[in-house]
GUVEX-652507 format. One record per residue: chain; x, y, z of N, C-alpha, C, O in turn. Coordinates in pm, whole numbers, padded with zeros to 5 digits. Each point is the difference from the previous one (the first is absolute). Example, Ala and Ser with C-alpha at 12.3 -4.5 7.8 and 13.67 -1.06 7.14 Angstrom:
BEGIN
(site "A"; (01319; -00569; 00780); (-00089; 00119; 00000); (00090; 00120; 00000); (00104; -00002; 00066))
(site "A"; (-00139; 00107; -00138); (00082; 00119; 00006); (-00077; 00109; 00073); (00051; 00111; 00017))
REM end
This chain:
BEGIN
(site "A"; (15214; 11923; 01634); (-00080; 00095; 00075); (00040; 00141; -00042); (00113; 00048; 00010))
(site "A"; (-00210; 00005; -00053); (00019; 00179; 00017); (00007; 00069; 00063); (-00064; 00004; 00105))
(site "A"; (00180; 00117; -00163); (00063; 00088; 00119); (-00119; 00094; 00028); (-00084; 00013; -00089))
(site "A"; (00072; 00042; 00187); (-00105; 00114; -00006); (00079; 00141; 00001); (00079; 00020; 00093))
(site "A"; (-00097; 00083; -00198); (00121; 00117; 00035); (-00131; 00078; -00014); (-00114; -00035; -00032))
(site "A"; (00186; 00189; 00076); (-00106; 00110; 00033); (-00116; 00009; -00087); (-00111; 00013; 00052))
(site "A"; (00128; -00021; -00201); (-00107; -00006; -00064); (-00098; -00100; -00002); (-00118; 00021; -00029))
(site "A"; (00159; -00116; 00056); (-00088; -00123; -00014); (-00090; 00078; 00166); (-00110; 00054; 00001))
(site "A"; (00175; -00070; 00083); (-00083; -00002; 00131); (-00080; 00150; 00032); (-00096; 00010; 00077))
(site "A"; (00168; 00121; -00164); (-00099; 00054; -00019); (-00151; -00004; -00078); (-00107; 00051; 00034))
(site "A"; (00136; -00113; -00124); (-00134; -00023; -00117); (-00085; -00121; 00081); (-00120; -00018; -00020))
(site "A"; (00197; -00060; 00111); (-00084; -00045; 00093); (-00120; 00069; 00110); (-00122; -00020; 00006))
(site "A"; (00214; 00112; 00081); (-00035; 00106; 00049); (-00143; 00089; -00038); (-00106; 00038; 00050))
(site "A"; (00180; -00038; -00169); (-00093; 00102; -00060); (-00110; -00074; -00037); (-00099; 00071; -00017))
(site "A"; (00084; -00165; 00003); (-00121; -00103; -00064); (-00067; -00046; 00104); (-00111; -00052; -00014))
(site "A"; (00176; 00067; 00147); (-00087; -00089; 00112); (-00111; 00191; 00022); (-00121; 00019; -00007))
(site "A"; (00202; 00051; 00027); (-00076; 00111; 00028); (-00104; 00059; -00132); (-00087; 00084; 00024))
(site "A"; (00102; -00121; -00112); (-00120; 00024; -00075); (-00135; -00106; 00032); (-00113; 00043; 00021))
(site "A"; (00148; -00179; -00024); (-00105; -00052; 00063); (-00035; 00010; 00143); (-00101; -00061; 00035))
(site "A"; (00167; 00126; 00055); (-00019; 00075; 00112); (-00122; 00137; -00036); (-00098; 00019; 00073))
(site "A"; (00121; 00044; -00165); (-00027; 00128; -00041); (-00198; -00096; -00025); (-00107; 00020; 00057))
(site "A"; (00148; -00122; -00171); (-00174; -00002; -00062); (-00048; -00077; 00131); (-00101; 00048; 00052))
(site "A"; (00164; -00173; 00017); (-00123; -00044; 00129); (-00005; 00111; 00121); (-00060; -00031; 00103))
(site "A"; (00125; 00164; -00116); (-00047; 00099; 00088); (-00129; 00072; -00034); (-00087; 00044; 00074))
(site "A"; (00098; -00045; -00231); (-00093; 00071; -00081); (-00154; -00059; 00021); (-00104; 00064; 00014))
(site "A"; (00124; -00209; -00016); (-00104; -00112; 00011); (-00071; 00006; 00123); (-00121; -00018; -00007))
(site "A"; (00167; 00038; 00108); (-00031; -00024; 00149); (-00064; 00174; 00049); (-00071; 00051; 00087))
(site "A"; (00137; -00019; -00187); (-00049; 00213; 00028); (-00178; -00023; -00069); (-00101; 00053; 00048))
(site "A"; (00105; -00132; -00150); (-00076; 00010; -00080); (-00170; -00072; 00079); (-00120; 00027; -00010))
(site "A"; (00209; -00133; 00090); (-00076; -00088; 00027); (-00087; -00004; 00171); (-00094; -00067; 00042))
(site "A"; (00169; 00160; 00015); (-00034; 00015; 00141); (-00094; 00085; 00024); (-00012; 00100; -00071))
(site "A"; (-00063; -00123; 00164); (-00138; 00149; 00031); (00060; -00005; 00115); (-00090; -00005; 00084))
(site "A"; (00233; 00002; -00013); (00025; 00057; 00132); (00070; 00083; 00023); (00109; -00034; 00047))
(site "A"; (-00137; 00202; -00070); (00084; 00109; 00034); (00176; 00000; 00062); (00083; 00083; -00038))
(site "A"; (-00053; -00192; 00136); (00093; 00037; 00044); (00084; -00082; -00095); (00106; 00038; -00048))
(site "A"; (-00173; -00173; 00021); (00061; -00077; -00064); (00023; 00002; -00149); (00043; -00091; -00071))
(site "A"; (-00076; 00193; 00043); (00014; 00092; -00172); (00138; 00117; 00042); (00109; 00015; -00054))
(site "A"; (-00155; 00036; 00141); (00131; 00134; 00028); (00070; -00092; 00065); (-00001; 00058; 00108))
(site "A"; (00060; -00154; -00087); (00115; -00060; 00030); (00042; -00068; -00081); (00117; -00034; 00014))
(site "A"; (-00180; -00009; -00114); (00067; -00058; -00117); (00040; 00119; -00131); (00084; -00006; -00090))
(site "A"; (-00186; 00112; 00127); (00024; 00122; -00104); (00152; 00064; 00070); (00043; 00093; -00068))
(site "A"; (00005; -00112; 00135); (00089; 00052; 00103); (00132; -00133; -00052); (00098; 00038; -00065))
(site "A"; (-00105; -00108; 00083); (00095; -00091; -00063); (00022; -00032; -00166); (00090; -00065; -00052))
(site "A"; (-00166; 00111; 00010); (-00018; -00024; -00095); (00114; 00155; -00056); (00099; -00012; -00073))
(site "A"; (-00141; 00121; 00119); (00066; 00065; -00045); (00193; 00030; 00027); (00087; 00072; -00050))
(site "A"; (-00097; -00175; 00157); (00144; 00021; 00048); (00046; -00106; -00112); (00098; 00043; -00062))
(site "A"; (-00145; -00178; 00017); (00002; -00051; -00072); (00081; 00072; -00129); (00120; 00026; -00005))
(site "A"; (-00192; -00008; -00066); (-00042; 00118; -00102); (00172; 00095; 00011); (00075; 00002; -00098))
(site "A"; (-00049; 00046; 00189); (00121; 00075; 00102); (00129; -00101; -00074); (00082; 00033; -00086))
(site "A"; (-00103; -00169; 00158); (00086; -00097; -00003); (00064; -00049; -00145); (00118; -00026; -00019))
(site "A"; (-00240; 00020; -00093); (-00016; -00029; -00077); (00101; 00106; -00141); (00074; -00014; -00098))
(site "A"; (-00137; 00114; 00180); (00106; 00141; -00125); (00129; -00019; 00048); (00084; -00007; -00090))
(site "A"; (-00024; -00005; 00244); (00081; -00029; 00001); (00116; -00108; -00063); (00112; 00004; -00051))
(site "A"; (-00206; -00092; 00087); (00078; -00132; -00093); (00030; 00051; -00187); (00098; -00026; -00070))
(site "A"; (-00220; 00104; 00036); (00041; 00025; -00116); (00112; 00105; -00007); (00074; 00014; -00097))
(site "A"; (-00071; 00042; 00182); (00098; 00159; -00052); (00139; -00099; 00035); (00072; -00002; -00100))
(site "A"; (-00033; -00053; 00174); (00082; -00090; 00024); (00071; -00069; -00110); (00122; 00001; -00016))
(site "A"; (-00222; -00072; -00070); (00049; -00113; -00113); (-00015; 00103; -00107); (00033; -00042; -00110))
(site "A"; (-00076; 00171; 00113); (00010; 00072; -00109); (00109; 00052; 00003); (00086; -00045; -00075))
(site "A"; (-00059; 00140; 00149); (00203; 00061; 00078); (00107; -00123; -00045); (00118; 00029; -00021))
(site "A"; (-00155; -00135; 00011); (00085; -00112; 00017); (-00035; -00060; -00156); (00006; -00123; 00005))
(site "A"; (-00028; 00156; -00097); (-00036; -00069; -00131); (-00063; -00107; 00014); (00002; -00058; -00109))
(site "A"; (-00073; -00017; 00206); (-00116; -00103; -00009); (-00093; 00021; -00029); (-00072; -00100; 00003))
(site "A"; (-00007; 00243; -00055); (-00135; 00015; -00020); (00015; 00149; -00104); (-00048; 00111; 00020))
(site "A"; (00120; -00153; -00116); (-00022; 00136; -00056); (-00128; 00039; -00096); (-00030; -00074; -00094))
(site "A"; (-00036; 00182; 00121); (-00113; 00079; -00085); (00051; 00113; -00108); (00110; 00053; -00012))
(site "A"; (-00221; -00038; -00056); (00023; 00162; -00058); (-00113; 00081; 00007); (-00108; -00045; -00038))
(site "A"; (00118; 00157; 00082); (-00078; 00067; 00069); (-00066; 00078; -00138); (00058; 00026; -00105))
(site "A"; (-00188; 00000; 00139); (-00045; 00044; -00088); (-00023; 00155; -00077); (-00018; 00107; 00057))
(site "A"; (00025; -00131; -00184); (00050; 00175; -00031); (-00163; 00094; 00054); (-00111; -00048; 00022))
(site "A"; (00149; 00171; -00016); (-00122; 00100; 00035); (-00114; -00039; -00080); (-00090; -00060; 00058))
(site "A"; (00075; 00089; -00214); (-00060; -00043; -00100); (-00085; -00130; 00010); (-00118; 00006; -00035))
(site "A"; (00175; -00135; 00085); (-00024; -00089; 00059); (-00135; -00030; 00099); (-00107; -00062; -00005))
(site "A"; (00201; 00166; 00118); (-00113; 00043; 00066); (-00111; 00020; -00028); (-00107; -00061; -00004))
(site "A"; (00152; 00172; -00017); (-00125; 00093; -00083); (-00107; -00083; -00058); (-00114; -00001; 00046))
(site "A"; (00160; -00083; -00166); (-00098; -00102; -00107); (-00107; -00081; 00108); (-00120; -00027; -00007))
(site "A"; (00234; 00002; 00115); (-00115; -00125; 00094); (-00110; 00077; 00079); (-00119; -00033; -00005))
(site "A"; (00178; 00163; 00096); (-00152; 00055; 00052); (-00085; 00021; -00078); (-00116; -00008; 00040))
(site "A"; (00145; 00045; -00191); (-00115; 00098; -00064); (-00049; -00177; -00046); (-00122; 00018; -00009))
(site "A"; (00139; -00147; -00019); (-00044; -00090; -00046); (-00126; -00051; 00119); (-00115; -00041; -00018))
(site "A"; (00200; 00069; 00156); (-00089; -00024; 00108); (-00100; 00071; 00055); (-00069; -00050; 00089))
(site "A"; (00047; 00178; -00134); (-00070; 00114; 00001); (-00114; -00056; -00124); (-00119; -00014; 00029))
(site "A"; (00156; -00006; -00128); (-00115; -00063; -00085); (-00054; -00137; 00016); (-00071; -00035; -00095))
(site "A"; (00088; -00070; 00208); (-00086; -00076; 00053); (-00066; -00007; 00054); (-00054; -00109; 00017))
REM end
């Protein structure tokens, strides 16, 4: 049996709340009932909250490391998205 240590049960974490994230998306998408759209748009964003957290977490902690992208970078992608 496998141990579960922080990384494993974060990338868990983090995986239950992304499919948290798209059937919020689904049900926003799918409802014609005002309250029942702003209460899921409302969870959805605490979600969302929950979600960066878990990442800034396993990132501080070497479980999720990125590289952030140079200015230039930047730059290339708006002006690419600006011409679509």
């Amino acid at each position: 049996m496998a141990v579960l240590n922080d990384k494993l049960m974060m990338q868990d974490v983090l995986a239950h709340l992304r499919d948290l994230m798209m059937a919020s998306g689904t049900a926003i998408q799918h409802s014609n009932c005002s309250r029942m759209r702003a209460t899921v748009t409302k969870t959805s964003g605490r979600t969302a909250e929950h979600q960066y957290e878990v990442f800034r977490y396993m990132n501080e902690n070497g479980m999720y490391p990125i590289q952030n992208a140079t200015d230039a970078e930047l730059m290339e992608t708006i002006q690419m998205q600006k011409k679509k």
